[in-house]
C-alpha positions as CSV (number, residue, x, y, z in Angstrom):
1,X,36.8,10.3,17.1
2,X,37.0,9.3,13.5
3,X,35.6,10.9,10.4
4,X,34.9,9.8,7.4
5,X,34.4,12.4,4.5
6,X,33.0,10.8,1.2
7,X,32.5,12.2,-2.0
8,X,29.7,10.9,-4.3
9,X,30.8,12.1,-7.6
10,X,27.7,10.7,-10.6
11,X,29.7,11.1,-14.0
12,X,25.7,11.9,-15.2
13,X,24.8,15.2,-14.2
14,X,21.3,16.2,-16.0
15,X,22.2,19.5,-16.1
16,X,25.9,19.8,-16.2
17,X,27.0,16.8,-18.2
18,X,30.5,15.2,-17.3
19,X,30.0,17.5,-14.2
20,X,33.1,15.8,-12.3
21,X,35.6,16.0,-15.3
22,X,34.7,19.5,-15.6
23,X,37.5,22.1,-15.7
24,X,37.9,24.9,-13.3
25,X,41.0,27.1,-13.4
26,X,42.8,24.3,-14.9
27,X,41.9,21.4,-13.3
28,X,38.9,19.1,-13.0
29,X,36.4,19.8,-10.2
30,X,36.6,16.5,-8.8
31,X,40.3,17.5,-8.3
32,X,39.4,20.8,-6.4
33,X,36.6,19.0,-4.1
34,X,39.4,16.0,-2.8
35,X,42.3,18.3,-2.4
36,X,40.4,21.0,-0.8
37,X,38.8,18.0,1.7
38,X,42.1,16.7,2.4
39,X,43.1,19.9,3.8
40,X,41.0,19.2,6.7
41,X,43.2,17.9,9.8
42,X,39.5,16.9,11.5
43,X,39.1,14.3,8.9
44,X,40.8,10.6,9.6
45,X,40.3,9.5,5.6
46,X,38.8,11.6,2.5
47,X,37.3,9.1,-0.3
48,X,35.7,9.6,-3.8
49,X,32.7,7.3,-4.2
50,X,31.9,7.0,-7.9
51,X,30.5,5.2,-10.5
52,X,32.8,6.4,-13.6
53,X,35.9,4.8,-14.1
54,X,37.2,7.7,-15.8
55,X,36.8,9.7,-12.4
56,X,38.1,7.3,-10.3
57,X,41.8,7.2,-12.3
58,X,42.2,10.7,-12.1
59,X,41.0,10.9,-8.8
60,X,44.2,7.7,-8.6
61,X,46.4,9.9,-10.6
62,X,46.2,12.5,-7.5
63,X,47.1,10.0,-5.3
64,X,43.3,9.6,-3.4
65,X,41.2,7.3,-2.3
66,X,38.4,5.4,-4.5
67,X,35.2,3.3,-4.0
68,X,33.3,2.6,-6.6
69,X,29.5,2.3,-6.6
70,X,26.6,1.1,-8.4
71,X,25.1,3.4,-10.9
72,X,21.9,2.6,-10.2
73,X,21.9,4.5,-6.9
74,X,19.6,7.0,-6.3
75,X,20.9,9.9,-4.1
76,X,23.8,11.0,-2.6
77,X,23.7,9.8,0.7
78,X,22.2,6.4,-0.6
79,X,26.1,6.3,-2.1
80,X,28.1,7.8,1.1
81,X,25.9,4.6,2.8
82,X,27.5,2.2,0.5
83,X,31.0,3.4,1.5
84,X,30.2,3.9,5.0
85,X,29.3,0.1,5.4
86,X,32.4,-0.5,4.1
87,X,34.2,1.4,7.4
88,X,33.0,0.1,10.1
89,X,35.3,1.5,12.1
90,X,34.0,5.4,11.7
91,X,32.5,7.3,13.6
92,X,30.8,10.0,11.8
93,X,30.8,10.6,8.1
94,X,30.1,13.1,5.9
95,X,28.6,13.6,2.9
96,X,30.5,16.2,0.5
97,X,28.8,16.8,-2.5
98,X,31.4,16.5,-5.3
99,X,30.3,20.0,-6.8
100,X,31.7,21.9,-3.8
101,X,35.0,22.3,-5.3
102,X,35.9,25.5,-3.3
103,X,34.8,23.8,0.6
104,X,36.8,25.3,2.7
105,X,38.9,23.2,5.9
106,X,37.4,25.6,8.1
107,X,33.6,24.7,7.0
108,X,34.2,21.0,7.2
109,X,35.6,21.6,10.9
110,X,32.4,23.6,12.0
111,X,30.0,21.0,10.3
112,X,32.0,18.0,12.9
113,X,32.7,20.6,15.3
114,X,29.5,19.0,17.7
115,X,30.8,15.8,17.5
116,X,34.5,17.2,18.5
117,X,32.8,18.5,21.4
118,X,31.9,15.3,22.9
119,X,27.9,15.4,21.3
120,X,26.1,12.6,19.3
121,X,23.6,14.3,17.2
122,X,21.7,11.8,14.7
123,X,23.0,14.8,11.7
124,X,24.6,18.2,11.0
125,X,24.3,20.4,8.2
126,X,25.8,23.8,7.7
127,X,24.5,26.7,6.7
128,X,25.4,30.5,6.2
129,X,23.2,34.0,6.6
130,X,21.3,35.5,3.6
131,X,22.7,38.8,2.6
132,X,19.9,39.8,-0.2
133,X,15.9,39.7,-1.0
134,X,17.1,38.0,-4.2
135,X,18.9,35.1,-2.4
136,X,16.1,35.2,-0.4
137,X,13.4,34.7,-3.0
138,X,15.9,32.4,-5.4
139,X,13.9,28.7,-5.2
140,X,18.1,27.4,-6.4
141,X,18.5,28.6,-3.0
142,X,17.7,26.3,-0.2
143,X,16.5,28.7,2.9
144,X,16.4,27.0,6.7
145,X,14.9,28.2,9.7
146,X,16.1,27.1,13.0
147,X,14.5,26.5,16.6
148,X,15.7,27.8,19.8
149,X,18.6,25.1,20.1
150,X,20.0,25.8,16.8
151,X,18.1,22.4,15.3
152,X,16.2,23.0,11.6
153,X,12.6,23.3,11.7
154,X,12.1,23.2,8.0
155,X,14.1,23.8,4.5
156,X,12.1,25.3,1.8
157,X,13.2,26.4,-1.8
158,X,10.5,28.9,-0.9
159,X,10.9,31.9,0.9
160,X,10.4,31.5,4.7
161,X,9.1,32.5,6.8
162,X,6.6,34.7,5.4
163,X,6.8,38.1,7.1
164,X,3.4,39.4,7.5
165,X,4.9,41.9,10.3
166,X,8.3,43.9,9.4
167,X,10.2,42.1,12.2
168,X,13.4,40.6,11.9
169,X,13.8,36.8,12.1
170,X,17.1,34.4,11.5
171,X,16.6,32.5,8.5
172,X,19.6,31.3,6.5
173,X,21.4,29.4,3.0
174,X,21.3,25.9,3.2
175,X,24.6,24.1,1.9
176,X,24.2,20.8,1.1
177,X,26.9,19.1,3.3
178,X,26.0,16.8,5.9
179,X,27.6,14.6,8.2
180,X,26.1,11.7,10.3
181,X,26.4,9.7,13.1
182,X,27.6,6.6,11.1
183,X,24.4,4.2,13.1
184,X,22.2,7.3,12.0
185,X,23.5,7.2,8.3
186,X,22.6,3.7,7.8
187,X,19.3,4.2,8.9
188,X,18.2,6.8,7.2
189,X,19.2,5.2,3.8
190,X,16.1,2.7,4.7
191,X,13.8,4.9,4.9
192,X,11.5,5.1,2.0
193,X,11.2,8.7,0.6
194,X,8.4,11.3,2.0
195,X,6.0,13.9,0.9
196,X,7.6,16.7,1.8
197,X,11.1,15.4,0.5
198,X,9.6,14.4,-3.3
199,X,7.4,18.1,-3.4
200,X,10.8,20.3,-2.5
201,X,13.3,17.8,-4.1
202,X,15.2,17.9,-0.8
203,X,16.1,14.9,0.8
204,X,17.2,16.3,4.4
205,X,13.5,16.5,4.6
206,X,12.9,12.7,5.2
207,X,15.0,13.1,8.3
208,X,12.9,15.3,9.8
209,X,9.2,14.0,8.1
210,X,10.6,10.6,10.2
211,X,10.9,12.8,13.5
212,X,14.6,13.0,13.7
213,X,16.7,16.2,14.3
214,X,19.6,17.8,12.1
215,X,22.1,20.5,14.2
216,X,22.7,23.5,12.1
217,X,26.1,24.7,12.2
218,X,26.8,28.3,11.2
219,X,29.4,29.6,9.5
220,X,29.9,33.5,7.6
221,X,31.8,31.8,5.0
222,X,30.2,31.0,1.1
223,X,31.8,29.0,-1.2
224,X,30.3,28.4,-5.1
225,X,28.5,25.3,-5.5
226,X,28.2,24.1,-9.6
227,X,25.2,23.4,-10.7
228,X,24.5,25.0,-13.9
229,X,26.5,26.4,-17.2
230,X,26.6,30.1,-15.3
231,X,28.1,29.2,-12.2
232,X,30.7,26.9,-14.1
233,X,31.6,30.1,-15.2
234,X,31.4,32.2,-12.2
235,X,34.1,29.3,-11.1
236,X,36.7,30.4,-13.4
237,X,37.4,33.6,-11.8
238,X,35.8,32.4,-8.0
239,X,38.9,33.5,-5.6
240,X,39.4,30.7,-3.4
241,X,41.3,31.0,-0.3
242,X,42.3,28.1,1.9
C-alpha cells in the first residue's frame, strides 16, 4: 500500500494573509504541517504543493519535497489532483490542509487506517466528538452525522441534528483532512460543483450530492486548525505533543 500525503499550501489566504509563511513558536506553519506529516511511518512520500516560490524554498531549506502548481486553481483537492497525476504509482492520497500545523502521526494513521485494513473506500475523512453547546452551535465548526456503518450522511456548518426530543444522538467536529482512493481523487476533481457544496462552502459535499460515500474515522484527539488572527494566536502557546 502506498500513500501519498500532499500539502496544498495558497501563499493567498483571504483572511490570514501570507498564511503559510506565518510564524508559530518560531517557525513558519508550513514548517510545522511537513515535519509533523513526515512523522507518519504510514506515509510512503509527504509533498508540499504550492504556488509561491517563497514557500516552496523554505519548504527546500528543510529538506522536503515540492510541486508547484497553478495559481489559478480553485480548491484544495483540485491541487492535491494536480500532484496525484503526477504519481501514478499511489495508492491513496491525502489531502492535508497546510493550516494543520499541529496533525498529529496518530490522526494521519486512523484517517488511512481502512485502507491498511485491506478496504477500498472511494474517501475518508476524520473527525472528533463535540465536547460543548458552543462548538456545537459555532457555524466555523463543521458538525457531521454518521449512518449505521460509520459513513457521513451530511456536514452542516449548522447545528445538526435538530433535537426536538432530549435524546442523545452521535454527532461530531469535522476536520478537514481527507484521503482518497487515488482512481476516486481524480474523479471527483471533474465533477462540477453542487448546490449543497456552494450554500455551506464545503466541498466534501459534492461527493456525496454525486452519490458517493466518505468513511468517517474517529479519533479523541484535537489539534488547532489556523484560520483567523485569534487562533494564530491561540497557536503560540497550543501544547503540541507528538
Amino acid at each position: 500500500m502506498k500513500i501519498l500525503c500532499v500539502i496544498p499550501s495558497r501563499i493567498a489566504s483571504t483572511r490570514l494573509a501570507r498564511k503559510p509563511l506565518l510564524n508559530i513558536q518560531g517557525k513558519p506553519m508550513v514548517q510545522w504541517t511537513y515535519e509533523n506529516a513526515s512523522r507518519c511511518k504510514a506515509l510512503t512520500e509527504v509533498v508540499v504543493a504550492t504556488d509561491s516560490d517563497e514557500v516552496a524554498t523554505l519548504v527546500k531549506n528543510c529538506n522536503g519535497k515540492v510541486v508547484m502548481t497553478d495559481p489559478n486553481i480553485q480548491t484544495g483537492s483540485d491541487r492535491v489532483a494536480v500532484v496525484a497525476e503526477q504519481y501514478p504509482d499511489m495508492d491513496v492520497i491525502i489531502n492535508l490542509q497546510g493550516d494543520e500545523p499541529f496533525i498529529k502521526a496518530s490522526m494521519l494513521e486512523a484517517l488511512v487506517k481502512p485502507y491498511l485494513d485491506g478496504e477500498k473506500p472511494e474517501m475518508t475523512t476524520l473527525a472528533y466528538p463535540i465536547l460543548t453547546q458552543e462548538e456545537f452551535n459555532d457555524p466555523g465548526a463543521v458538525k457531521v452525522v454518521l449512518d449505521q456503518n460509520q459513513n457521513a450522511l451530511y456536514f452542516s456548518r449548522s447545528a445538526i441534528p435538530y433535537f426536538r426530543v432530549q435524546t442523545e444522538a452521535p454527532v461530531y467536529h469535522h476536520m478537514g483532512l481527507y484521503a482518497f482512493r487515488r482512481d476516486f481523487l481524480l474523479k471527483y476533481t471533474t465533477f462540477a460543483q453542487t448546490p449543497l457544496e456552494k450554500a455551506e462552502a464545503l466541498e466534501q459535499l459534492r461527493v456525496l450530492e454525486n452519490g458517493y460515500k466518505i468513511r468517517v474515522c474517529l479519533t479523541e484527539e484535537r489539534t488547532l486548525e489556523i484560520n483567523t488572527p485569534e487562533e494564530l494566536a491561540l497557536a503560540q502557546n497550543f501544547k503540541y505533543q507528538a
